[in-house]
VOSE-832973 format. One line per field, with one value per residue: residue number from 1; y, x negated, z of N, C-alpha, C, O in turn; residue in three letters. Coordinates in Angstrom, 1 decimal, decimal comma, always signed. Each point is the difference from the previous one (the first is absolute). Example, Ala and Ser with C-alpha at 12.3 -4.5 7.8 and 13.67 -1.06 7.14 Angstrom:
! residues 2
seq = 1_2
n.north = -5,7_+1,1
n.east = -13,2_+1,4
n.up = +7,8_-1,4
ca.north = +1,2_+1,1
ca.east = +0,9_-0,9
ca.up = +0,0_+0,0
c.north = +1,2_+1,1
c.east = -0,9_+0,8
c.up = +0,0_+0,8
o.north = +0,0_+1,1
o.east = -1,0_-0,5
o.up = +0,7_+0,1
type = ALA_SER
***
This chain:
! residues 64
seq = 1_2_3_4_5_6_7_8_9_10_11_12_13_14_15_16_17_18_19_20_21_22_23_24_25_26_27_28_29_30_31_32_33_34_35_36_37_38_39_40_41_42_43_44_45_46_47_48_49_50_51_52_53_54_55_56_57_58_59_60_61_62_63_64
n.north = +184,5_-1,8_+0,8_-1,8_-1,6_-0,9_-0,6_+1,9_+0,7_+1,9_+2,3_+0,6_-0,6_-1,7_-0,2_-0,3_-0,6_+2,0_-0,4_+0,3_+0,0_+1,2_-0,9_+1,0_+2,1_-1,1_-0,1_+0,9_-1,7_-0,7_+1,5_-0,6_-0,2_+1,9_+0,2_+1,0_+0,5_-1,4_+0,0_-1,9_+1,9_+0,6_-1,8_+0,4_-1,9_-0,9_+1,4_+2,4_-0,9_+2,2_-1,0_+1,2_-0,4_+1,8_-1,7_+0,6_-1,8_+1,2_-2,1_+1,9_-2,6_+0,9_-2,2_+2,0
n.east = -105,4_+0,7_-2,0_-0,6_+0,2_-2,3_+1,6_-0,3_+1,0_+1,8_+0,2_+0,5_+2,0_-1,2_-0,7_-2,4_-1,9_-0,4_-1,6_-2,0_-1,4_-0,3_-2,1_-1,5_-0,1_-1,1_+2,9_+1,6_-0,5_+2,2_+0,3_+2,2_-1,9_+0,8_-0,7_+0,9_+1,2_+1,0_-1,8_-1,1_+0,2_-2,0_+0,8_-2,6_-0,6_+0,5_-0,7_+0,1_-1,1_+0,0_-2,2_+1,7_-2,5_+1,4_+0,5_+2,0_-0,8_+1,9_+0,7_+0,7_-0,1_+1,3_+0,2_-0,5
n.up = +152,1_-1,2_-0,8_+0,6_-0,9_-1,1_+1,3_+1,1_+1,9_-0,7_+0,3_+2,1_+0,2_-0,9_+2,5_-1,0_+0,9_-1,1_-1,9_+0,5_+1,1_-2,2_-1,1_+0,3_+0,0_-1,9_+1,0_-1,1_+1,0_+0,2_+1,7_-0,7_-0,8_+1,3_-2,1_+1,8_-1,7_+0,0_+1,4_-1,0_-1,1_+0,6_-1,3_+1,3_-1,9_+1,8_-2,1_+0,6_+1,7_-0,4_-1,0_+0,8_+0,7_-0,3_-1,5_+1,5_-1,4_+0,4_-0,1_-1,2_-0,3_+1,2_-1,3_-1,2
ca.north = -0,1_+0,4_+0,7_-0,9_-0,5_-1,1_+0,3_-0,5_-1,4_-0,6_+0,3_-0,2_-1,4_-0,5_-0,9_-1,4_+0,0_+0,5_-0,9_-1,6_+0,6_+0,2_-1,2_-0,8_+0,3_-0,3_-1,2_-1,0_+0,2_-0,9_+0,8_+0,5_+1,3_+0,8_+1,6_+1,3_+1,3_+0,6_-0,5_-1,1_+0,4_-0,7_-0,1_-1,0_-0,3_+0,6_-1,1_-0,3_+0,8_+0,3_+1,4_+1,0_+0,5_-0,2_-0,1_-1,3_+0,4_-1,0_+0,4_-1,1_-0,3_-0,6_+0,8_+0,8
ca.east = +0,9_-0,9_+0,7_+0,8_+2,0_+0,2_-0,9_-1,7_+0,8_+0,0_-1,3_-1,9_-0,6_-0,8_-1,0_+0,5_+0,6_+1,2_+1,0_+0,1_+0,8_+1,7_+0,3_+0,2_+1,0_+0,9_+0,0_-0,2_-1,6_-0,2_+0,8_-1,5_-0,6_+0,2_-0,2_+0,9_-0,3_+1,3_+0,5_+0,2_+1,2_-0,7_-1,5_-0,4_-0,2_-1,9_-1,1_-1,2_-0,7_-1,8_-1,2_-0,6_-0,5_-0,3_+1,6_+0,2_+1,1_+0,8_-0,5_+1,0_-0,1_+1,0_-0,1_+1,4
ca.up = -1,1_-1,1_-0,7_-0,3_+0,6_+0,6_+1,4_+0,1_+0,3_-1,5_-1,1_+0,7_-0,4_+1,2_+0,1_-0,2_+1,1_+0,8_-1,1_+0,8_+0,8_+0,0_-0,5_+1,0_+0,9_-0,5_+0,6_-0,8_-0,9_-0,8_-1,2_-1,1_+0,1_-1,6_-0,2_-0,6_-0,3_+0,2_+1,0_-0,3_-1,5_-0,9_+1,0_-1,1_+0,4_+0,5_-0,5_+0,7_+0,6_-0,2_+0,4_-1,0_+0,3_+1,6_+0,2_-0,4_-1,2_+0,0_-1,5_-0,8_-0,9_-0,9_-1,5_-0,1
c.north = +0,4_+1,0_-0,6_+0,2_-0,9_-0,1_-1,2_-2,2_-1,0_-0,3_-0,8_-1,7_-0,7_-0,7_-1,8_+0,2_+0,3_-0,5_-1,5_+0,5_-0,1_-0,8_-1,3_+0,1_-0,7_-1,3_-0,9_+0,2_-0,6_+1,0_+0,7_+1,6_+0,6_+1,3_+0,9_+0,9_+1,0_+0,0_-0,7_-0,6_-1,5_-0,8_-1,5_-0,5_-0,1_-1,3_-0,3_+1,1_+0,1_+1,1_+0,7_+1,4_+0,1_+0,1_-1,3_+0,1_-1,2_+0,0_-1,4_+0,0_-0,3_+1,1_+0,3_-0,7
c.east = -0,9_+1,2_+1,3_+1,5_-0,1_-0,5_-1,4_+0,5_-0,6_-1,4_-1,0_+0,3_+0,3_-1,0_+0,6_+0,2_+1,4_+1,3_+0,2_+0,5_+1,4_+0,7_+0,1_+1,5_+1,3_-0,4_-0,2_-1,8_+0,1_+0,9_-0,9_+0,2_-0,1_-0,2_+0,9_-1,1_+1,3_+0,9_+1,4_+0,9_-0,7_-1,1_-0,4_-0,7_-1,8_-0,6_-1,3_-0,4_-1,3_+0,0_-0,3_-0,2_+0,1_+1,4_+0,0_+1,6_+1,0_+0,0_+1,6_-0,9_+1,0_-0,1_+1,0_+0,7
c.up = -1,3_-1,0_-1,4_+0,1_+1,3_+1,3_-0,2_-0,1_-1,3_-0,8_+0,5_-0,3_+1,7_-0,6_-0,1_+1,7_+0,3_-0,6_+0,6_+1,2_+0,3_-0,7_+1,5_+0,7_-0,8_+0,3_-1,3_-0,8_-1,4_-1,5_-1,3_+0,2_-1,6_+0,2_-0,7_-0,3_+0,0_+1,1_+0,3_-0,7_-0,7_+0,6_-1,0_+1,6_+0,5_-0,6_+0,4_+0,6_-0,1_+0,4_-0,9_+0,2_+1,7_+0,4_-0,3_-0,7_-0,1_-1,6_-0,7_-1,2_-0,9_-1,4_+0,0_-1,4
o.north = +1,0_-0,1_+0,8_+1,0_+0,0_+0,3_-1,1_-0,8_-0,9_-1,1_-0,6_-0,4_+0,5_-0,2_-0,5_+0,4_-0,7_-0,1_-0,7_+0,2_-0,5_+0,0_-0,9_-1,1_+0,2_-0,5_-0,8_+1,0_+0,1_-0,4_+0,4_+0,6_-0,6_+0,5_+0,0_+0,2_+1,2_+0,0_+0,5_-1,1_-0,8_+0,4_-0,6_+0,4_+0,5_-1,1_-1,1_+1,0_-1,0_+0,9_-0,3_+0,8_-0,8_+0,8_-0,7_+0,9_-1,1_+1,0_-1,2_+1,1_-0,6_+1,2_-0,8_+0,4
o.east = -0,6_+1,2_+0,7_+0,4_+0,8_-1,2_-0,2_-0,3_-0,8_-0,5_-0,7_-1,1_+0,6_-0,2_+1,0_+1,2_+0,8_+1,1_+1,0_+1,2_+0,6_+1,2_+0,9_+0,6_+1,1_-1,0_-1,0_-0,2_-1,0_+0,1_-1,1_+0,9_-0,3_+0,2_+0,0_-1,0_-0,3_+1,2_+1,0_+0,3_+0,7_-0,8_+0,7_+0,0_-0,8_+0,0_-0,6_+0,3_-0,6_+0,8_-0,9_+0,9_-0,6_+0,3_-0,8_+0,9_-0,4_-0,3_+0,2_-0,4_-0,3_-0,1_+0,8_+1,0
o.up = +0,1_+0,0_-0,7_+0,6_+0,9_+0,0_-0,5_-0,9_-0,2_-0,4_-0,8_-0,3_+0,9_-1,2_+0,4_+0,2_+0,6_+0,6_-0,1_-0,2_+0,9_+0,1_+0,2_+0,2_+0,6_-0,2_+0,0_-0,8_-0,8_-1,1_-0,1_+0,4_-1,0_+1,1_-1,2_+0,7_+0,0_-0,2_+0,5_+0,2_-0,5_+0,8_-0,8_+1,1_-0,7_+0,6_+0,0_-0,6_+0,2_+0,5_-0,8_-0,2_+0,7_+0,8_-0,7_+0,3_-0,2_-0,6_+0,3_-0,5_-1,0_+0,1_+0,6_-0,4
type = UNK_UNK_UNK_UNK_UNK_UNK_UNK_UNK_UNK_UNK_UNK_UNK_UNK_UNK_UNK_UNK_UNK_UNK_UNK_UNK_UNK_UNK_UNK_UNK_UNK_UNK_UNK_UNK_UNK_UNK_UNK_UNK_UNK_UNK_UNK_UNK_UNK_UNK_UNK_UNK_UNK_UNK_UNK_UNK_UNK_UNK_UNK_UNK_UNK_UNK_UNK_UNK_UNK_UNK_UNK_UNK_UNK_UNK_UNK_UNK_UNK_UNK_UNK_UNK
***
């Protein structure tokens, strides 16, 4: 457990692996896919994915 509110679960992320993975396990493949920061009160849409630096970063372009 890290010294946090939040269990390790939360904080540590996953890998593109462990994220495809469990992306797989959803019968439908064709749903769109979106990002909460608020655990899920809120969510935008995924504009693109990169590399930046040695992460990989789900990223909304949308102008505010």
């Amino acid at each position: 457990m890290n010294n946090s509110r939040n269990p390790d679960w939360v904080t540590q992320g996953k890998t593109i692996k462990q994220l495809i993975s469990e992306l797989q396990t959803f019968e439908n493949q064709d749903l769109q896919v979106e990002i909460s920061l608020d655990g899920g009160e809120t969510s935008k849409p995924i504009s693109l994915v990169r590399k930046r630096r040695s992460i990989c970063m789900l990223v909304n372009s949308e102008i505010e």
